[in-house]
N, C-alpha and C positions, 0 to 999 in steps of 0.2 A: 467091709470096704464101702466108704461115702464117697461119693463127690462133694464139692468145695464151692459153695456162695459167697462171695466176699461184696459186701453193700461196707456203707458211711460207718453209722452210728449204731450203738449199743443196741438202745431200741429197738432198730428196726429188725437186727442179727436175731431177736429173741423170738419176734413175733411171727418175720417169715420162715425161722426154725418149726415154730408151732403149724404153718401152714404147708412146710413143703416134708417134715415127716422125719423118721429116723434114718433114711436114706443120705440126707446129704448133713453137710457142718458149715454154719453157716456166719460167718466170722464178719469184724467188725477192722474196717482199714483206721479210724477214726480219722476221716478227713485224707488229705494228703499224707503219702508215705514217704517221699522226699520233695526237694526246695531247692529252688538257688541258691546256694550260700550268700549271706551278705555281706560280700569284700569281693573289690576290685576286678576283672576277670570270668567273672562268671557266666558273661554274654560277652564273646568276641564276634565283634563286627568281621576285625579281621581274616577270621578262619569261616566264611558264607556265616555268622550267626551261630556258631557253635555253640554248644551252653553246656556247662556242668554243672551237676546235680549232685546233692547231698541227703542223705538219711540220716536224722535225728533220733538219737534213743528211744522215743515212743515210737519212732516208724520203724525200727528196724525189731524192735519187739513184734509189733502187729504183723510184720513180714516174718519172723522167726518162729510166731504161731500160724502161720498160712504154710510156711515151707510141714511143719509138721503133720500138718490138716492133708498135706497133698500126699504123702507117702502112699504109694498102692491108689491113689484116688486116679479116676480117667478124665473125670470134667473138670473144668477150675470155668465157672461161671460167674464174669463181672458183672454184679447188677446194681450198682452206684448210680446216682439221680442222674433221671433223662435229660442234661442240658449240656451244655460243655465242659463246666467243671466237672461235671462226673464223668463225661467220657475221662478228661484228663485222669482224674484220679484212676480211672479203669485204667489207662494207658501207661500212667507211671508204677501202677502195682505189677502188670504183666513186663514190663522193662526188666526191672528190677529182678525180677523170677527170672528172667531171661539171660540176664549176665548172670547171675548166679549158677545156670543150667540145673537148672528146676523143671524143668518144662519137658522132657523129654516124655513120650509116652505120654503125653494129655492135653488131651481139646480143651482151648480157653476159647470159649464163646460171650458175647456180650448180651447180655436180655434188659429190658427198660420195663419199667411199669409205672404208670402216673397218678395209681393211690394206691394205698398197703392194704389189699382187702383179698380174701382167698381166690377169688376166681379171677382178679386182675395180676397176682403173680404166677397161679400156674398157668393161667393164658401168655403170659410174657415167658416161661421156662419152655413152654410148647416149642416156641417161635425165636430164637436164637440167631444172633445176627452177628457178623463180623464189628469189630470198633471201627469210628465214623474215623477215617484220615483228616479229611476236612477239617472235622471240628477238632482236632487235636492241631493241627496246622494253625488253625484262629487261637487257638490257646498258645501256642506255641509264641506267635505274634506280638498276641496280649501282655505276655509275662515279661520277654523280650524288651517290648516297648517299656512296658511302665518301669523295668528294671534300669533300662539304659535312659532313661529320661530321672530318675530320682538320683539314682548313682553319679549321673554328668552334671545336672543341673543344681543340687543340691550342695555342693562341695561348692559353685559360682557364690551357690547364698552366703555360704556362711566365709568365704573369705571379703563379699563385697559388701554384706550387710550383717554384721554381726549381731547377734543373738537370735536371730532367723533358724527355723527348724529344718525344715526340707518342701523340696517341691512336688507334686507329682500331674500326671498329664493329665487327667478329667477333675482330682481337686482343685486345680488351679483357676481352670475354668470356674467354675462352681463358684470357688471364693472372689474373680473377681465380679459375677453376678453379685453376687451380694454387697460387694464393696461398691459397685456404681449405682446401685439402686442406695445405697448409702450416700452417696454422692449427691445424686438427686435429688436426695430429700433435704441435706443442707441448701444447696442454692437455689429451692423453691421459693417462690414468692408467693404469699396468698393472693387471693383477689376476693375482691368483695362485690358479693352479687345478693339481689332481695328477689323474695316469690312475695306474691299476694294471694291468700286463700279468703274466700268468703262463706261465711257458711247460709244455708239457705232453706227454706220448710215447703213442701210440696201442699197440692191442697187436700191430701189427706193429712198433714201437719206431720209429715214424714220428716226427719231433719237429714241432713248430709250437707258437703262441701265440693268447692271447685275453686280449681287452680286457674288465675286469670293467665292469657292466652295469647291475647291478642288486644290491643291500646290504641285508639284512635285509626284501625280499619290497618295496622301494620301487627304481625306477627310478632310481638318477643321473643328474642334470644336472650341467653343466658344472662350477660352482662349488659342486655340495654336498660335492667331497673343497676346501677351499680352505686346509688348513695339515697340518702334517708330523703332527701327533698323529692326526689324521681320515684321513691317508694311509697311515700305518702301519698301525693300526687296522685298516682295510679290508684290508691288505697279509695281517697276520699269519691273518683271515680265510679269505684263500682257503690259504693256506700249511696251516691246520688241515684244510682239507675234504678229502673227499676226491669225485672231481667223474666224473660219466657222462657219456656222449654224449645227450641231453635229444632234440634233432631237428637233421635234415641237409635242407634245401630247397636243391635244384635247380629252376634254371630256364634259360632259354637266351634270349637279347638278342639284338637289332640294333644294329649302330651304322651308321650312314648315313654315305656320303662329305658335307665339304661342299663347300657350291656354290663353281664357278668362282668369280675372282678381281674384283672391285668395285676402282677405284681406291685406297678405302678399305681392303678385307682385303690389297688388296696390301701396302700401306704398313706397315699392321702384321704380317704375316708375315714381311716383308723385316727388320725391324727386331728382330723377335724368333728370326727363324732365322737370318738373315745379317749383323746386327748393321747393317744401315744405315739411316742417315736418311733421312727419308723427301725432303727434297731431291736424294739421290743417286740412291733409289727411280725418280723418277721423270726425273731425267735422263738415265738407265743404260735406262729403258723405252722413252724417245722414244728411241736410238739403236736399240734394236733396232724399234723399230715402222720407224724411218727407213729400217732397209735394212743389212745385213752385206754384203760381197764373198763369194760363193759359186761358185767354178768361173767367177771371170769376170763376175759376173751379181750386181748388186745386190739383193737379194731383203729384200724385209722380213718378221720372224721372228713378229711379233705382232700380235694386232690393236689399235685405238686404245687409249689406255690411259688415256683420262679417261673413265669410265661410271659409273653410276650400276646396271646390267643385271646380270644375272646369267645371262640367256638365251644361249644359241648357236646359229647357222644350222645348218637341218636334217642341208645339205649335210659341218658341221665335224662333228655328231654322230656321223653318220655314218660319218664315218673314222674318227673315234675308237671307237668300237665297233667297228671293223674289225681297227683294232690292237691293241684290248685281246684279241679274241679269237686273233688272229696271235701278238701277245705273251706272256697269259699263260692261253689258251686257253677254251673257250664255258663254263666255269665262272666265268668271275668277268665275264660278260656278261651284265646282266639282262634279262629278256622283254620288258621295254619301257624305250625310253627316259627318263631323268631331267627333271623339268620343274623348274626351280628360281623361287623366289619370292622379294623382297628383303624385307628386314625392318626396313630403316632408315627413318627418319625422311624426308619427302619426297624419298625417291628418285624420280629421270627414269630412266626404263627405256630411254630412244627407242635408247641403244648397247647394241652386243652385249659380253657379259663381257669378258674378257681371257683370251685363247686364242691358241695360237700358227696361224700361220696355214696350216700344215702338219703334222699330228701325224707324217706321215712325216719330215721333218726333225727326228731328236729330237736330245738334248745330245749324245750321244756321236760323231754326225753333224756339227754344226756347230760343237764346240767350239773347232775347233783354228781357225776364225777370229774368234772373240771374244776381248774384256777380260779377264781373272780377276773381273770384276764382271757382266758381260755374259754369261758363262756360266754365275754361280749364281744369276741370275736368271732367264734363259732357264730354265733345268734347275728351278724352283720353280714359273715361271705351265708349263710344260710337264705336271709331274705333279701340279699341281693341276686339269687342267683335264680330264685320263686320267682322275684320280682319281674325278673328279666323276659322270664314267658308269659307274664301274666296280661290282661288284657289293656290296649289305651286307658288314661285316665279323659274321659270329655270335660269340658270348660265350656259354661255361656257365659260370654263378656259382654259387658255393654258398655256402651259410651255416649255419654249426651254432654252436650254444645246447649250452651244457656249464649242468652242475646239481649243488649239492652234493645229499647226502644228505636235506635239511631243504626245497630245493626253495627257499630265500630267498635263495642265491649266487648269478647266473649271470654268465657271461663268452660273449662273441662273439666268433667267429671268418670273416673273409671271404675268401673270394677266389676268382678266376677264371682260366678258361684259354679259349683261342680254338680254337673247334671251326675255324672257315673266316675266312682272314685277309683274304679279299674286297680291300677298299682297300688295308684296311692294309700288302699286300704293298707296295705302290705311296708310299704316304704316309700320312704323321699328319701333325695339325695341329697348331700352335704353340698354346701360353696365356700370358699375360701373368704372370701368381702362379707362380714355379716351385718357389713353397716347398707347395704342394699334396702330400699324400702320398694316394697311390692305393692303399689298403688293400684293392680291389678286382683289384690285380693281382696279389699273392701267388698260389703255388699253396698248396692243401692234400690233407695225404695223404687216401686211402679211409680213411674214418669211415662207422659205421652205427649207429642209435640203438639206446642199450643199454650201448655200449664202457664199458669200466671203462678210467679215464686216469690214470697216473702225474704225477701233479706235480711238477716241477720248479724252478727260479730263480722267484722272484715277486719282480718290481720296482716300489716309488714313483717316480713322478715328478714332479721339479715342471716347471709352465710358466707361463709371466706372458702374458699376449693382447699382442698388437701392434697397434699403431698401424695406419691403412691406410697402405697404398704410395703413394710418390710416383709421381705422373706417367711413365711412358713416353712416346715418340714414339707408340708402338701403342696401350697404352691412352686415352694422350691424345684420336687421332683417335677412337677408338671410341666415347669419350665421345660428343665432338663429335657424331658421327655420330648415338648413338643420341637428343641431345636437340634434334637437326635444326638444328645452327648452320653457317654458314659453306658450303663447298664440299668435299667429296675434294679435285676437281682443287686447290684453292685452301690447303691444310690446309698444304702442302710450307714456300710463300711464308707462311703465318700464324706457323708455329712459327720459320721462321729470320727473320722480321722482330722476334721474343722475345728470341733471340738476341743479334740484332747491336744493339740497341737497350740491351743490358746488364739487361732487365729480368728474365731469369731465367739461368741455367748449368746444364747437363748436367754430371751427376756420377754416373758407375756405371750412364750411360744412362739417368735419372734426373732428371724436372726440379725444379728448386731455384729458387726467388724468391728474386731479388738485392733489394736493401733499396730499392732504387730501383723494382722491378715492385710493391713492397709499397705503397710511400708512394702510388705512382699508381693503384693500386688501390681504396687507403683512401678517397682523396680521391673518383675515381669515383664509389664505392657511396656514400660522405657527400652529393653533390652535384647526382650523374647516377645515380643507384641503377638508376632505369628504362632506361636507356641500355647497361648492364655488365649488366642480367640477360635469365640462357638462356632465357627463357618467352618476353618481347618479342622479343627477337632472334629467337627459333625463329616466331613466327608473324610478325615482316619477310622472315622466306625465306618463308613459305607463301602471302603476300602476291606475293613475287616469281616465284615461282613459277606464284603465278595469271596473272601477265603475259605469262611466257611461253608457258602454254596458251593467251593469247586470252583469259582471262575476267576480267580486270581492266586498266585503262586505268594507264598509270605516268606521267602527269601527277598523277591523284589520290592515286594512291600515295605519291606523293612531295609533293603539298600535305600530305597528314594528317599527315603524319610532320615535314614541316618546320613548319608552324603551331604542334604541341606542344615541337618540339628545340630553336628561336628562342626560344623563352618559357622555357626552363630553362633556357638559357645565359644571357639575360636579367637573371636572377633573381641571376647570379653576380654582376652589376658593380660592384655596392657590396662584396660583400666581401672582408670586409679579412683579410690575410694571418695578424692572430693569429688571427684566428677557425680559416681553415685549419687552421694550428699544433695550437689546442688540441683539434680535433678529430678529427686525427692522434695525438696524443700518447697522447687514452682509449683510439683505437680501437687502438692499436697496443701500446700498456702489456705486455702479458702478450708479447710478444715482446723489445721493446727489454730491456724491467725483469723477467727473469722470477723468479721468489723464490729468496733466496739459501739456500743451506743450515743455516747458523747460526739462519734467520728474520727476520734485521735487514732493517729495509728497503732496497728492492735501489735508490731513489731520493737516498739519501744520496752527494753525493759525495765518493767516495776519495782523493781528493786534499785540499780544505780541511777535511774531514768537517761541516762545515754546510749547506753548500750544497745546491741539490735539483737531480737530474741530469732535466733534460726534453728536449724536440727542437726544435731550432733550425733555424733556414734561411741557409744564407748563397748566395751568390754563385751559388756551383757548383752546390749540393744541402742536401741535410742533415746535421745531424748530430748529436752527442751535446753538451750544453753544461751549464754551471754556471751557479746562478740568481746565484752571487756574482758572476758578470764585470761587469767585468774585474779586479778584485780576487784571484780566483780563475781562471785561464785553462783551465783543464782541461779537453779535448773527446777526444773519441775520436769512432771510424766508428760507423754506428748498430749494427753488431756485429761482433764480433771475427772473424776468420779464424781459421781452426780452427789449436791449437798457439799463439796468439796469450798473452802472461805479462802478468798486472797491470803489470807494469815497463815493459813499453812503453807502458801507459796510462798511467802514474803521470809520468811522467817521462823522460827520456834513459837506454840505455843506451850507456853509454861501452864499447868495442871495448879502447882500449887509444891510442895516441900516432903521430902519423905520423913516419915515419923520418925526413923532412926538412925539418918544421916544427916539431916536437914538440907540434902540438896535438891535442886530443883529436878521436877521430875514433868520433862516437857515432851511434846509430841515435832515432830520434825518430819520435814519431807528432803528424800533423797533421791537419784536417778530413777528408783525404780520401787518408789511406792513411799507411805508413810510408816515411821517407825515409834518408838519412845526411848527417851534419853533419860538416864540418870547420872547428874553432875553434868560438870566441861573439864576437857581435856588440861592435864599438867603441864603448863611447861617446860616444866624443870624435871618430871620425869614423863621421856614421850613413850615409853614403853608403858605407862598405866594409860591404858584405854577405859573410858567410864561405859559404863552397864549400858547395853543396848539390844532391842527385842525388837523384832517385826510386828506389827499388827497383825495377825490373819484376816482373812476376808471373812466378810459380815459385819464385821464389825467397824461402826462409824467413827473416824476419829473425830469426827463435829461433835459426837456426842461422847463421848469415851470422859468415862468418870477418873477419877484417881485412885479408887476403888480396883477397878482393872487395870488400869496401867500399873497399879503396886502387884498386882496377882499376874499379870504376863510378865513383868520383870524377875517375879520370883519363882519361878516355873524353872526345876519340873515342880510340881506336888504331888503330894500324899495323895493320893483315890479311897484307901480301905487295904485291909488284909483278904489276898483270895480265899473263898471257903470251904474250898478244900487242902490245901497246901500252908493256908498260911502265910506267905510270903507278902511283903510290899505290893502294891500296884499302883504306880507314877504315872502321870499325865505331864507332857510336854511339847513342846514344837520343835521341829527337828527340819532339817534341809526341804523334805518334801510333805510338809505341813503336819500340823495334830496328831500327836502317837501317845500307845500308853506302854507301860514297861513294867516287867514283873522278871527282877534279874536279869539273864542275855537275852529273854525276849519281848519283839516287841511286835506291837498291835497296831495296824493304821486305823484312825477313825474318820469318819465322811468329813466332808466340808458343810456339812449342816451340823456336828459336834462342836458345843463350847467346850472348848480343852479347860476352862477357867471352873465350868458345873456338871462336867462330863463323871455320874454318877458310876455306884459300884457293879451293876448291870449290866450298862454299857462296856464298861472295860472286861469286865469278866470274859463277854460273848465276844468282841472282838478280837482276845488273846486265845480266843479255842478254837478259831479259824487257823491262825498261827502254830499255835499247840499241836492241830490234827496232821502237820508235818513235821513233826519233830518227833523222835521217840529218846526217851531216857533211858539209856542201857545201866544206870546207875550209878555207883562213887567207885572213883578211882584207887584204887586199891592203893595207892602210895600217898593220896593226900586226901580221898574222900569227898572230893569235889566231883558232881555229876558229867559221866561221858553222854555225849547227845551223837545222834545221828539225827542230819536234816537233809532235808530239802534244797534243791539249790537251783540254778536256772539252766544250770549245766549238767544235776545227775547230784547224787545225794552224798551226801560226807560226814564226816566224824569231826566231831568237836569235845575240843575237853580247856576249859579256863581258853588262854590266850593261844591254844594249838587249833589248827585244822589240817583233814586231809583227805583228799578224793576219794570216794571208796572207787576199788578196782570197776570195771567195765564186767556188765553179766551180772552182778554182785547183790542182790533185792538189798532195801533198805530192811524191809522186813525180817530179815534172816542174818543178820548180821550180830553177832553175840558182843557180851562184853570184854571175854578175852580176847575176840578177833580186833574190836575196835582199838584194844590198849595197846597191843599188837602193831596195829599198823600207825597209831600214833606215835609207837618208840623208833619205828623201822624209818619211816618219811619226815615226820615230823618233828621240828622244831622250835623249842622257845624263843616268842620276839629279844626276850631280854635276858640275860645270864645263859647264853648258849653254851653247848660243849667247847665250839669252837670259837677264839677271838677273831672278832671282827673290825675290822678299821671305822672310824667315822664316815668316813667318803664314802665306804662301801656299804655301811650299816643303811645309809639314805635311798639309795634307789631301793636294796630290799623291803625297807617295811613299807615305801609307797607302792611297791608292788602288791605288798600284803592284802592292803588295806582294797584293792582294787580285785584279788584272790577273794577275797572275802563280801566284797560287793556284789563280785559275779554268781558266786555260790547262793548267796541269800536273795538275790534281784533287788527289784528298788522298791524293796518296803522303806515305810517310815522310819525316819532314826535320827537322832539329835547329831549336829554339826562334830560332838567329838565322836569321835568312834573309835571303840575300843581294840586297839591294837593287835592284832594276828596275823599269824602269816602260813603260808602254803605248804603243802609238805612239797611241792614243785621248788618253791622260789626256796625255801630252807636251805635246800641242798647246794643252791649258788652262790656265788658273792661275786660274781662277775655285772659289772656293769653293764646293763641290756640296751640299744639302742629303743627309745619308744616305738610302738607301732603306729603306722600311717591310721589316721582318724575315719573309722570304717564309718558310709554313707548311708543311710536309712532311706531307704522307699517306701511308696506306700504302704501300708499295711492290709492294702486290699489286694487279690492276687491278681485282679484284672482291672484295674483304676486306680 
């Protein structure tokens, strides 16, 4: 007889099995074991906030092996990560037992531990604590909100602004930060401003430079040198003087380590020293908190790495002052230990910073069993966390005042040296601006007031101000952070749901508003202004916040909030789609239109020249339109792709003639990007449609040879025979980009793959991703054609040519034979074409669009070419009854708390 540990992940199940003994079993929930379902319902306002909850086949497996684990057990111990999502998940596993009445006859206790190491989990199994209500109340809130905010608001986008994806409550934020710092930066003006350096030799012929300062007995500001006459001027000035040493102040500084590592400084140090995103940040962090293979012995390197804390236990300081003084001796150990304080915006302290959980384990100890990512992370929270106890670094600055003769010239000169390098031996920290010049770290020679100085080169200069910086990963969070929106923990999921939604791109590490994050933006602050600004949202955390200390109830939370949200959503229903438009269009002007060089208006269009170029909506999104249409057809994207030539806006370019058509084969632009055309349209027969292919991204249609436009028109192609099997393997583009095909299977390849040179390698490995879900049960005993069992997004099924069908519920894919599959494909399933039974026309049409959507869901949204080959359900077989479609279910974030 055991008792019952139930933590997160795989990992950690193995390693605190290894530490707490053959007494207990110690199982893996993987993540959440149920969800809100996504459709309609699921959080009623109506009923105080009610919510129902669903279990998905992976979680009701993980629950199916816990109910087993529990037979005869007395304890069922939740020890899932000490934050809120882990309570949650502790909260929803013991729910779950509970309706089921599992639970009878055993204590379910909650234990926390904040690194995986032996003596930190049996100290946490010692000391057993009830689940925190509070923090399941803030969860409860969190999920609530972001659900009834993506669900309501989402369904507003896509009827008011088509081709819009979804909204969600701290994304929205986020993107429109990024959108008006985008802003910004178009309707900046430079300004032009000059420095004057001179350089100059001391009398031991010491050389250095000083910046002039001060012009005829008045101080300079920025812009009083602001053109070449006013800079020379000034220039020939010092060039006449002749200039003394005025005064030399010394002084001597501190600079303090900073504090250990906050989920947040991690993410932006990781991205600004190690170049990674902060998704990988913190994937690369759970592996190591999870545990490395050490001599045999799973050991975990770090401690938790979702905190809000900046503090560390007595016991870690301790060695780390141990080691500082072992390593770099009792000089760079200070008299007392560091206490550090957070400075962010409702920070939760309740974890300890991010510390490795042995400072005797350093990198050069453990490298050689990590990642090439796992050990510049390791080796970063390692010597930030040394660093943090280690002693001041001191700085002597100096500064000397040069003087002409008249006492109305002066020039400054700075700089420093490091009496004692305290941290700095150890670490520096990252800045986001690396165009920052530290004029402070120069050295300069011995100067004493009085020196008589030879002058030298005297240079003008000009500079124009700059715009501010777009967006980083790091400053992004920091933002975040410091005007208290969203989560750390949750920041990872906010920016890569920006991402994959297309509403902004990463360029030069860099974020950049796609025209589609702008429009949804626009409309937001036009509609929902209160809903997209960081003031509200910053006090809905402080609100939430409150819940989880206990001092606000999150039914009322959540009434206040949804009484005002309903009532603004409300207020959208009447409106009507130009209104939308025209409201986009002012708010957006100065980007779409921004003024032409010449001065003409940037609104006239290029093409019929009368026409006036506004923003349109169609189908897909938006786009650029002529008020003459259709008389005038002329559209472009809402903005050009950089290297983008009037000629493709204007019109066709023609490439040149196909070798075996001889017609032209030109590049074009359309609503919604650039394409290639082979031939024009018949008009005599308008059912022949001539040859047309998308471009993929990467590649330039400025430069785009004839060469490729012949080899994307004739796509798919050959790749090779696989080498094992034999078979074809096609390369092609398909609805959601570059895929390769080897009979019914197909392979996604990245968006850095030429589908045009995508070798036999690459296709091979990217179909054995594919492949490692699928199994071959072998040839059909009636025509010899292979039965498959796959994979699907729903649970695994049978396939055999143009048949599919669910396998039964319970049913491993693993264990499913050839006779059973053949079995259940004669029992359920039916052929699209030449069925037992006749079908009508009428009727035959809603089945196979349903098929084809059976078959979509089963497989998910891998790669696949525009035709798709025809299959149908063993569900949908069996009907021929015309189905009313289902209401178009609303996606929310994909983050469970943002």
């Amino acid at each position: 007889m055991t008792d019952v540990v139930v933590v997160e992940s795989p990992a950690k199940a193995k390693t605190i099995n290894k530490y707490l003994g053959s007494g207990y079993t110690v199982l893996a929930s993987f993540g959440h074991v149920r969800d809100l379902p996504p459709k309609d319902g699921s959080v009623r306002p109506d009923e105080n906030f009610a919510m129902s909850w669903q279990t998905d086949e992976r979680g009701a497996k993980q629950i199916s092996a816990i109910t087993k684990a529990l037979k005869g057990a007395k304890n069922l111990y939740l020890a899932t990560d000490p934050d809120r999502e882990g309570e949650a998940i502790s909260w929803h596993v013991r729910s779950v037992l509970e309706e089921k009445k599992l639970l009878k006859n055993v204590d379910v206790h909650r234990v926390t531990f904040n690194e995986i190491t032996k003596s930190a989990v049996t100290a946490a199994m010692a000391a057993p604590r009830e689940l925190d209500r509070p923090l399941i109340d803030a969860y409860l809130a969190r999920r609530a909100l972001d659900y009834l905010v993506g669900f309501t608001l989402s369904p507003v986008l896509w009827r008011k602004l088509p081709g819009s994806r979804s909204a969600g409550r701290v994304q929205s934020v986020a993107l429109r930060l990024i959108c008006e710092r985008e802003a910004e930066i178009e309707v900046f003006r430079p300004k032009e401003y000059w420095t004057v350096t001179g350089g100059f030799t001391t009398p031991g012929k010491a050389a250095f430079q000083a910046r002039l300062t001060h012009l005829k007995g008045e101080k300079l500001d920025q812009f009083d040198l602001n053109n070449e006459q006013l800079a020379f001027g000034a220039r020939d000035t010092v060039l006449s003087g002749q200039f003394t040493v005025r005064s030399v102040e010394r002084k001597r500084t501190k600079r303090n380590p900073p504090p250990p590592f906050t989920t947040s400084t991690l993410q932006q140090e990781a991205s600004r020293k190690l170049g990674m995103s902060a998704q990988t940040t913190m994937r690369t962090a759970q592996q190591l908190y999870e545990g490395v293979d050490l001599r045999g012995e799973t050991t975990g390197l770090i401690t938790y790495m979702r905190t809000d804390g900046v503090t560390m236990a007595k016991e870690a300081i301790g060695s780390i002052r141990g080691h500082i003084g072992k390593a770099f001796g009792d000089d760079y150990v200070p008299d007392f230990p560091r206490a550090y304080a957070t400075k962010a915006k409702n920070a939760q302290e309740a974890h300890e910073a991010i510390r490795p959980t042995d400072v005797f384990l350093t990198p050069q100890q453990v490298g050689h069993a990590l990642t090439p990512d796992q050990k510049k992370l390791y080796e970063l929270i390692w010597k930030r966390s040394v660093a943090s106890q280690m002693q001041s670094a001191e700085l002597d600055q100096v500064a000397v005042t040069l003087a002409d003769a008249s006492g109305q010239t002066l020039l400054r000169a700075t700089g420093s040296t490091i009496a004692f390098d305290g941290f700095l031996k150890l670490y520096i920290e990252g800045r986001d601006d690396t165009k920052v010049e530290d004029e402070d770290g120069k050295l300069l020679p011995p100067m004493k007031e009085g020196d008589r100085l030879t002058t030298g080169a005297v240079d003008a200069e000009q500079h124009f101000t700059q715009p501010p910086p777009r967006y980083s990963e790091a400053s992004l969070v920091k933002k975040m952070e410091e005007i208290g929106i969203g989560r750390p923990s949750t920041y990872a999921s906010i920016l890569g749901v920006l991402r994959d939604r297309n509403y902004v791109r990463l360029d030069a590490r860099r974020f950049i508003p796609e025209d589609r994050g702008r429009l949804v933006t626009a409309f937001l602050t036009s509609f929902f202004e209160r809903y997209v600004d960081s003031g509200f949202t910053a006090s809905l955390e402080e609100q939430l916040d409150d819940i989880s200390g206990g001092r606000a109830d999150w039914h009322d939370v959540m009434a206040a909030f949804w009484h005002d949200f309903s009532a603004a959503v409300a207020q959208t229903k009447d409106l009507k789609i130009s209104d939308v438009i025209d409201a986009l269009d002012e708010d957006l002007a100065p980007h779409f239109f921004p003024p032409r060089p010449d001065g003409s208006d940037p609104r006239v269009c290029t093409s019929c020249g009368t026409g006036r170029l506004g923003l349109r909506l169609g189908k897909f999104g938006a786009f650029i339109g002529c008020s003459n249409y259709p008389t005038c057809q002329f559209t472009r994207r809402l903005v050009a792709e950089e290297g983008d030539t009037e000629g493709l806006n204007d019109g066709p370019k023609v490439l040149g003639q196909d070798p075996d058509t001889g017609e032209d084969i030109s590049i074009r632009r359309g609503p919604y990007g650039l394409y290639i055309q082979r031939g024009e349209p018949n008009p005599e027969d308008k059912k022949a449609k001539p040859k047309r292919t998308t471009i993929p991204k990467g590649i330039d249609g400025n430069t785009m040879t004839m060469e490729q436009a012949l080899g994307l028109l004739s796509l798919p192609r050959l790749v090779g025979l696989h080498p094992e099997t034999g078979e074809k393997i096609e390369a092609g583009l398909g609805r959601f980009g570059p895929y390769v095909k080897m009979g019914a299977i197909y392979g996604t390849l990245d968006k850095d793959d030429d589908v045009l040179t995508v070798g036999l390698n690459r296709a091979v490995d990217s179909l054995a991703k594919k492949l490692a879900s699928i199994r071959n049960l072998g040839a059909h005993p009636k025509d010899g054609e292979p039965v498959m069992i796959r994979k699907g997004r729903f649970g695994p099924y049978a396939q055999h040519g143009q048949l599919i069908a669910n396998l039964p519920k319970g049913l491993d894919m693993e264990e499913v034979t050839l006779d059973e599959a053949v079995a259940l494909l004669a029992e359920k399933g039916k052929p699209l074409k030449g069925g037992a039974k006749k079908t009508s026309a009428k009727k035959a049409a809603p089945k196979a669009t349903k098929a084809k959507k059976a078959v979509a869901s089963a497989e998910g949204d891998e790669a696949a070419p525009k035709t798709v080959t025809k299959r149908i359900s063993a569900k949908s077989a069996t009907k021929t009854k015309t189905t009313t479609p289902r209401k178009r279910k609303t996606v929310s974030d994909t983050s469970s708390e943002d």
